[in-house]
N, C-alpha and C positions, 0 to 999 in steps of 0.2 A: 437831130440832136437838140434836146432840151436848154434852154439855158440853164437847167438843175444839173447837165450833166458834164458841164465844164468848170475845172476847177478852180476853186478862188484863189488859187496861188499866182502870185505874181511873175509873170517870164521877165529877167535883163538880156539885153543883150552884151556880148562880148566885152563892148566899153565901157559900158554901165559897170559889170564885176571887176574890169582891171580900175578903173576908177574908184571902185566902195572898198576895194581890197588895196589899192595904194601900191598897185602892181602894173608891167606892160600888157599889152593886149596879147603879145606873143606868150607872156606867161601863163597864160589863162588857158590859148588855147593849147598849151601843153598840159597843162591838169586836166584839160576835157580830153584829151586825146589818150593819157595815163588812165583813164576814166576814177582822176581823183575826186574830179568834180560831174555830178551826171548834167549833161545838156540835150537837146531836142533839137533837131536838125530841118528846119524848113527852107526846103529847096539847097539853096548854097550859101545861107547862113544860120548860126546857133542861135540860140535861146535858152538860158538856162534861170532854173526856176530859183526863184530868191530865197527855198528853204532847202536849195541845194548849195547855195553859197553858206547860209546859217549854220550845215551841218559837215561842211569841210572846215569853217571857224572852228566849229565846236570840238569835232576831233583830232584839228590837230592845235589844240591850245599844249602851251610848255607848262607844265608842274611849276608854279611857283618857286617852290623850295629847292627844286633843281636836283638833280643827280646827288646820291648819301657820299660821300667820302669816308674811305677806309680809314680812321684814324689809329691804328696800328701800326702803317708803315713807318 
């Protein structure tokens, strides 16, 4: 394998994500286990790619304006 053929994505491990995410390490590996978050399994520890963290941020952001309220009732 090339070094062209590996990619420039950066791998965290476990604690790296619960630390950038402000979360426990148990929580993390419940999202990777949910597979809300994708990770890479080498040997008997994860790896998860930092534009896998970026794109669990990104979908699951809350709508600013929040929930419409029926003003009728």
């Amino acid at each position: 394998m090339a070094a062209a053929d590996i990619p420039a994505n950066r791998f965290m491990t476990i604690a790296e994500v619960a630390q950038a995410l402000r979360v426990s390490r148990m929580t993390v590996y419940r999202l990777v286990n949910s597979h809300a978050i994708h990770a890479v399994r080498f040997g008997r520890s994860y790896r998860v790619p930092e534009s896998a963290v970026e794109s669990y941020i990104e979908h699951s952001a809350v709508d600013e304006a929040g929930p419409t309220v029926n003003e009728e009732q």
